[in-house]
C-alpha positions, 0 to 999 in steps of 0.5 A: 485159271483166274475163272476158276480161282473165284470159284475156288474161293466161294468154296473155302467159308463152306469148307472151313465151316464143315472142318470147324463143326467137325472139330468142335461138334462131330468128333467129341460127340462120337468120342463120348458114344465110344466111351458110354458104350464102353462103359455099358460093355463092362458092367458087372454084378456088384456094380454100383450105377446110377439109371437115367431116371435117377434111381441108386441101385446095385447090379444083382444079375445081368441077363443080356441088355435086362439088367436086375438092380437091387434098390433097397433091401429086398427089392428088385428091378428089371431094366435095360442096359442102356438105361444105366447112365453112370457107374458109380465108385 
């Protein structure tokens, strides 16, 4: 048993260091690509967004993941889905 133990205890930094990476790296990261996807799902026509390439816009038509976003007045732009990066209140 005492052969074993010293094994045992080169395992445990590794171990620690893996839980601690989870808690503070993994787990808030794929809580904040939950709530993005959430928030994607639930766009709607009349939505207000902000796209990642930092254009206002407001939701005309929704076809699929192709979004049509009214920029100014009577323009209109396609984009995807997934370009949307905040809804806006």
């Amino acid at each position: 048993m005492n052969a074993a133990s010293p094994g045992l205890m080169n395992l445990a930094p590794l171990i620690i260091i893996m839980v601690i990476f989870y808690f503070l790296l993994i787990r808030p990261q794929q809580k904040q690509m939950k709530e993005r996807k959430k928030m994607l799902e639930a766009l709607k026509s009349g939505d207000k967004i902000l796209s990642s390439g930092g254009i206002f816009g407001i939701i005309s038509t929704i076809r699929g993941d192709e979004l049509e976003v009214k920029i100014a007045d009577n323009v209109k732009v396609v984009m995807a889905r997934s370009s949307v990066a905040n809804v806006i209140n």
